[in-house]
C-alpha positions in Angstrom: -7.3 -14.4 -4.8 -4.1 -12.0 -5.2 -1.4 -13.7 -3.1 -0.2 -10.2 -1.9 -2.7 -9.3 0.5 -5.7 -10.9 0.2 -7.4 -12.7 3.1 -11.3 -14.2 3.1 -14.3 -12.5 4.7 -17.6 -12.8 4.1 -19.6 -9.3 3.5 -22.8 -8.1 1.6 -23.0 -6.0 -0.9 -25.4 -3.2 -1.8 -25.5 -0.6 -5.0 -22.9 0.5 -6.7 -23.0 4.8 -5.8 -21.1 7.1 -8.5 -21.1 10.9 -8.0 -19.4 13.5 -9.8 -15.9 15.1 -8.4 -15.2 18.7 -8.3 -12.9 18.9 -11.5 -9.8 20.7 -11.7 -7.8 22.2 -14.8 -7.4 18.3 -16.9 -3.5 17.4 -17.4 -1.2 15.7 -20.1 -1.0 11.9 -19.8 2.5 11.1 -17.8 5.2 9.2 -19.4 6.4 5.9 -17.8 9.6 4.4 -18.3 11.6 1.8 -16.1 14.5 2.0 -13.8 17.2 -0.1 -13.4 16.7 -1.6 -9.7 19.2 -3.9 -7.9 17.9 -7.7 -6.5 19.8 -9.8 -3.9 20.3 -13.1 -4.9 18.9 -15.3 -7.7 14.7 -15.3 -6.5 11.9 -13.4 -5.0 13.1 -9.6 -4.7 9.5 -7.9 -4.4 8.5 -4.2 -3.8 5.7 -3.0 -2.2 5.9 0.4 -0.8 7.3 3.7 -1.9 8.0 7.4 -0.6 9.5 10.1 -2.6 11.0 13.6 -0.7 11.7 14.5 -4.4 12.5 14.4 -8.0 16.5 12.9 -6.9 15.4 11.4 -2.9 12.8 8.3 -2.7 12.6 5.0 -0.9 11.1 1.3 -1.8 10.8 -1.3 0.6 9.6 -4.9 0.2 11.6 -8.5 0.9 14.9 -10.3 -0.8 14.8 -14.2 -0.2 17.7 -15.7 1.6 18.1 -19.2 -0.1 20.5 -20.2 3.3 17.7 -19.4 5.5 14.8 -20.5 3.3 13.2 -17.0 4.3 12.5 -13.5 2.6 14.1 -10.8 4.3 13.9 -7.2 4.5 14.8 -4.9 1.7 15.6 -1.2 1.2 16.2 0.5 -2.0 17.3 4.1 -2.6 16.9 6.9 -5.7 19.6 9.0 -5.5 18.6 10.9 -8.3 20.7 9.0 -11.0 19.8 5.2 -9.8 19.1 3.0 -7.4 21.0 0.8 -4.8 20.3 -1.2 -1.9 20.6 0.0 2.0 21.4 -2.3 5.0 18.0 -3.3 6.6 17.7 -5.1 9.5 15.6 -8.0 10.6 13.9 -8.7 13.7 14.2 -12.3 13.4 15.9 -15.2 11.5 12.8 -16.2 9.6 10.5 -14.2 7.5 11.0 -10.5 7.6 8.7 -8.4 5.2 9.1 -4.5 5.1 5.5 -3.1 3.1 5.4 0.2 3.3 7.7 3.5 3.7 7.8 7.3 4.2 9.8 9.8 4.6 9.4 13.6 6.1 13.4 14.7 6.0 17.0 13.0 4.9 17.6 12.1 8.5 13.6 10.9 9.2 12.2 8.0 7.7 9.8 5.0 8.8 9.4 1.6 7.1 7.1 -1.0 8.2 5.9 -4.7 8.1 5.9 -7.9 10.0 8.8 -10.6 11.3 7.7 -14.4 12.2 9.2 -15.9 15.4 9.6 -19.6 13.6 10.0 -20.9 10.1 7.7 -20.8 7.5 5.1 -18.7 5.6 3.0 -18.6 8.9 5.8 -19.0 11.6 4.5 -18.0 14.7 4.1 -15.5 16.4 4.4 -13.0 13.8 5.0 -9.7 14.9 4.6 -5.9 13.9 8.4 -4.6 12.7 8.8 -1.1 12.3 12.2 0.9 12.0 13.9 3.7 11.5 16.4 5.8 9.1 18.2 8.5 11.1 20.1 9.3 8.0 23.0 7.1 8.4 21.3 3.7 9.1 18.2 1.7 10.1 17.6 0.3 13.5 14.7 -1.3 14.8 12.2 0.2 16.7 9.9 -1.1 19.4 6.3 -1.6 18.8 3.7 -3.1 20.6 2.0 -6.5 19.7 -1.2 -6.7 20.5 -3.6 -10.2 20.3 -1.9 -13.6 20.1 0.4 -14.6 17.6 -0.2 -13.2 14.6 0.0 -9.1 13.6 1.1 -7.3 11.5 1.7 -3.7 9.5 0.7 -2.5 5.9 1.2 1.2 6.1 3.1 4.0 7.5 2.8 8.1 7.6 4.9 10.2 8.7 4.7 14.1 9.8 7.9 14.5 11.5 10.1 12.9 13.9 7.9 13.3 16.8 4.8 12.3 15.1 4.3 9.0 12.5 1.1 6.9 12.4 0.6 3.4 11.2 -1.7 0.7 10.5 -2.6 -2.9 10.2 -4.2 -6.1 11.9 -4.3 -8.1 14.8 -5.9 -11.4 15.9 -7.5 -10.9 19.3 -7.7 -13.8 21.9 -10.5 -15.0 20.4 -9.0 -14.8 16.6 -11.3 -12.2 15.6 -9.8 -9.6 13.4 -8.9 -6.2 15.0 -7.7 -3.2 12.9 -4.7 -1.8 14.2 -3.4 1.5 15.0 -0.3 2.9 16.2 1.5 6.3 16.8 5.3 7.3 17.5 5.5 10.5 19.3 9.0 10.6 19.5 9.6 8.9 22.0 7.9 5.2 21.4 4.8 3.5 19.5 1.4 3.0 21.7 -1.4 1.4 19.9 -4.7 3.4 19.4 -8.1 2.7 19.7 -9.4 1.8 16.6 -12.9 1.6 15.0 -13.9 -2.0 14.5 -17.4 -2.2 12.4 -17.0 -6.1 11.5 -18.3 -8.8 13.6 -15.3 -11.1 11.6 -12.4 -8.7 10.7 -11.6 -5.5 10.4 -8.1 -4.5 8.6 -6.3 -0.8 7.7 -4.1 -1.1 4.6 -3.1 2.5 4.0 -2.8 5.7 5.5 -2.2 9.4 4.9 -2.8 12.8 6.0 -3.0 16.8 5.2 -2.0 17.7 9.0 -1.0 15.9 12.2 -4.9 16.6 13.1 -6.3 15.9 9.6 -5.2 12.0 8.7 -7.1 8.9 7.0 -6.9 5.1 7.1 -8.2 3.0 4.8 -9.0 -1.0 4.7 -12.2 -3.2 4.9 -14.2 -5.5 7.3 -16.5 -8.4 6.9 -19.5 -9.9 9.1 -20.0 -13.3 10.4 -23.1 -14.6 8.9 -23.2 -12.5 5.4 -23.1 -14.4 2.5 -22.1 -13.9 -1.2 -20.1 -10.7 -0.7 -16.0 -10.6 0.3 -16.1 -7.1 2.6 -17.5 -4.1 3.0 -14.9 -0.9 2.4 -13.8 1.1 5.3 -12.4 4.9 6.3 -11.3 6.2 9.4 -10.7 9.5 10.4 -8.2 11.0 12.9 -9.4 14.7 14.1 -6.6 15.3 16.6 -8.7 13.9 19.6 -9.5 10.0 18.3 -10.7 7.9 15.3 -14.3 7.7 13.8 -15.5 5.8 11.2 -16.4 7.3 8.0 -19.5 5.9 5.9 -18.6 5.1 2.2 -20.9 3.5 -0.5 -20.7 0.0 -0.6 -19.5 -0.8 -4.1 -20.4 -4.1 -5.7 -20.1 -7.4 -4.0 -17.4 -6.6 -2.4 -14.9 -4.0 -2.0 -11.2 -4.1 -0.3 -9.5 -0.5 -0.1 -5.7 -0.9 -0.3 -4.0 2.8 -0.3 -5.5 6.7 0.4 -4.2 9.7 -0.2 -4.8 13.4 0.9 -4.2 15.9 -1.3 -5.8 18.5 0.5 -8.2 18.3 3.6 -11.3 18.7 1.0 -9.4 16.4 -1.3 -8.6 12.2 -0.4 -8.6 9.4 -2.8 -8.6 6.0 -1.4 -8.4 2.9 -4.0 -8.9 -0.9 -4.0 -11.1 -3.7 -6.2 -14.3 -4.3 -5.9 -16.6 -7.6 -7.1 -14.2 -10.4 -5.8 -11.2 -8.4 -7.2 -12.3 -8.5 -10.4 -12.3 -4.5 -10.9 -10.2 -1.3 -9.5 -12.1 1.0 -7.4 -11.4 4.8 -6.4 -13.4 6.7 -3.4 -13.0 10.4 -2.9 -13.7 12.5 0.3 -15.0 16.2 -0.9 -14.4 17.5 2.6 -18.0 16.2 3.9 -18.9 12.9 2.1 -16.8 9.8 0.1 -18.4 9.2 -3.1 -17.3 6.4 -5.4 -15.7 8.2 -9.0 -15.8 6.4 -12.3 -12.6 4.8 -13.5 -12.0 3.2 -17.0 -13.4 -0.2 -17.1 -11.2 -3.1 -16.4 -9.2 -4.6 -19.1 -8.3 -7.8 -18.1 -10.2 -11.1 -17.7 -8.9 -11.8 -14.0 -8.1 -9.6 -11.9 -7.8 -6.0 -12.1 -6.2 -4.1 -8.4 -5.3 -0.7 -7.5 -2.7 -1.1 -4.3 -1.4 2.2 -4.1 -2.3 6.3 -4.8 -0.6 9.4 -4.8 -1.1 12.2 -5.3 0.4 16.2 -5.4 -3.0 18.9 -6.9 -6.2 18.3 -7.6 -5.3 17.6 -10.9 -2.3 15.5 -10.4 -3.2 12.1 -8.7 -2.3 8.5 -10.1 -3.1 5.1 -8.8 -1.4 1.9 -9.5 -1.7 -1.8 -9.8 -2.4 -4.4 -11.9 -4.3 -6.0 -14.5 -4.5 -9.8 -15.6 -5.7 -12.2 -18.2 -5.1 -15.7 -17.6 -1.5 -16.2 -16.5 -0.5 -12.6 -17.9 -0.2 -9.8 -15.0 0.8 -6.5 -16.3 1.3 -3.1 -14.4 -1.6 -0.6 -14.5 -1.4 2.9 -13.8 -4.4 5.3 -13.8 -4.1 9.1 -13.7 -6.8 11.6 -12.4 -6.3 15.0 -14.7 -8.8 16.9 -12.8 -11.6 16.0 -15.1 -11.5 12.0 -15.2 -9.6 8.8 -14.2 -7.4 7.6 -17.3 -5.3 4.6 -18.2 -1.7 5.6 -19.1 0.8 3.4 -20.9 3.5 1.5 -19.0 6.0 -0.4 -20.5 4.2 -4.0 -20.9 6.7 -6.4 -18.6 7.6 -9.4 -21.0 6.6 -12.2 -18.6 4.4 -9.9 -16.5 4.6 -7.6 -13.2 2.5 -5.7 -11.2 3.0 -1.9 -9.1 2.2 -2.4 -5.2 3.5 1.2 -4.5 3.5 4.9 -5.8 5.0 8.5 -4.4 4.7 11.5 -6.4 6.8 14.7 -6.2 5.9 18.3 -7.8 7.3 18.4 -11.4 5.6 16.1 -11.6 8.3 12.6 -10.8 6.2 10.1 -10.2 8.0 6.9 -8.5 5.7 3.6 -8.7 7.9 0.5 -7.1 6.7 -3.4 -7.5 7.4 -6.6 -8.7 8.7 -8.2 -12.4 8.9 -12.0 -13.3 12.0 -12.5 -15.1 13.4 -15.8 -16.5 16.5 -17.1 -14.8 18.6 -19.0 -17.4 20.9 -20.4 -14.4 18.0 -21.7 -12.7 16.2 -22.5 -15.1 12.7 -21.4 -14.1 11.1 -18.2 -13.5 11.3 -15.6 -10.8 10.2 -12.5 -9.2 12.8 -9.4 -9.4 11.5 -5.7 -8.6 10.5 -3.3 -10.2 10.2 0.2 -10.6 8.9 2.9 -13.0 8.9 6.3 -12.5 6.5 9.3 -14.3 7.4 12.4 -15.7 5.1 15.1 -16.9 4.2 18.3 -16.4 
């Protein structure tokens, strides 16, 4: 299992459902090349998330590990158009503090989101939901409600403005079942949503996006007590303005986690994840009345092969990352929908391997894809994570 996100459920599976997607004009393949990005200390600077307001403004957010404290902490990068540099972050605690998603609607509004634990270690409890807050000058923490007992947190964030933002998650209820999680800033503070729960085990949201304030998606999976030979089911929910609804979607091989959606248009959503115990990527589209699973280029790799994050800007200009592995090699993937097809681009290979967690695309198009790299560490003598990013031009 990918140590990023994964966590076990038991679902069944039924047949796989492909369906044709309204094609647009086909594009040029992008071209990928990497950006200098700064690490605090010697180990463990990861990426996961990224936002871009445009070709010279983006965001990534992810964790730096504090050797002192024996604990990652929160970290904020920003494109200025010429490179990248870290921002002061805060943390909610003095243990682990993890920052996995971002977005941005203005220079003075931005959200980034992910989880602080109360006590030491990987599972210090309780761990709680951390969001906060660029206001142009600085991010502060914002309040958030914590729902369940002991352990919740958050995986994705949109924003519309600074009276409106949305984001998702998971929480362990009182009787450690798990809950999917919804909550929504209006300006003022976060209150937690209802949220549809199909999964007599666990239900989780991983990404979420949206084409208005009445018109927005969240994506994730859920597993049943009692199934057997299957990891989850895939799950979409809908926000109409009034409340959530789940959203039926083909179950896709023997199991199917969805990481990431995006909403080109309100006829036009791509949500992406791995199917058949990880072992493949998977992209879902909505039409505007029905998801239907799309054909992708088979996987490369012997082990795992994950799309964590989408983006996209036309109908024709939509790209999902991830990663694709082969024994102890794990190298970035990127895919490109053209408007006819899904395609594999090239990435510059990473010479110990690395992987893409997060992607934001701007018109042009600048594409900014933000993850993880292991490097070698001469002074310590061993091998290390450092991030990552790449970023897509085209036209």
């Amino acid at each position: 299992m990918d140590r990023r996100r994964c966590r076990a459920g038991i679902a069944a599976g039924a047949g796989i459902v492909l369906a044709a997607v309204a094609a647009a004009p086909a594009e040029a393949a992008t071209s990928w090349a990497v950006l200098s990005t700064p690490n605090r200390g010697a180990i463990a600077n990861e990426l996961y998330g990224s936002a871009a307001l445009s070709a010279t403004s983006a965001w990534a957010v992810g964790s730096s590990y504090d050797a002192n404290l024996a604990a990652p902490r929160t970290l904020v990068e920003r494109w200025n158009g010429t490179s990248w540099s870290t921002v002061t972050s805060p943390n909610a605690t003095a243990y682990y503090n993890e920052l996995r998603d971002v977005d941005a609607t203005s220079a003075t509004n931005a959200w980034a989101v992910g989880y602080a634990n109360g006590a030491s270690g990987v599972n210090g409890m309780p761990r709680n939901t951390l969001a906060m807050r660029w206001n142009g000058s600085r991010w502060s923490i914002v309040a958030t409600p914590q729902p369940g007992t002991n352990f919740r947190q958050l995986y994705g964030v949109k924003a519309f403005g600074p009276s409106d933002a949305w984001s998702v998650g998971w929480y362990y209820d009182a009787s450690l079942h798990g809950e999917a999680l919804l909550l929504h800033w209006n300006g003022t503070a976060w209150t937690q949503a209802t949220a549809p729960g199909p999964g007599t085990s666990g239900n989780s949201l991983e990404g979420i996006a949206g084409a208005a304030p009445n018109d927005v998606w969240a994506v994730g999976y859920y597993t049943n007590s009692g199934e057997s030979g299957v990891l989850a089911h895939p799950l979409a929910v809908h926000y109409d303005g009034n409340g959530w609804t789940e959203t039926e979607l083909p179950q896709s091989g023997t199991g199917t986690f969805l990481h990431s959606v995006t909403a080109v248009s309100a006829n036009d959503v791509w949500a992406v994840g791995s199917k058949n115990g990880y072992r493949e990527p998977v992209a879902y589209h909505w039409n505007g009345s029905a998801w239907s699973e799309a054909a992708i280029p088979a996987a490369t790799g012997s082990g795992n092969n994950i799309l964590y994050g989408v983006a996209g800007t036309a109908a024709n200009q939509v790209w999902a990352v991830g990663y694709t592995s082969s024994g102890s090699d794990r190298q970035p993937l990127v895919l490109r929908w053209n408007g006819t097809a899904f395609t594999a681009e090239s990435v510059p290979r990473q010479e110990f391997g690395g992987m893409l967690a997060g992607v934001a695309a701007t018109g042009g198009p600048t594409v900014f894809a933000a993850g993880t790299r292991t490097d070698f560490s001469g002074d310590l003598g061993a091998f290390t994570d450092h991030t990552l990013s790449v970023r897509g031009s085209g036209t």
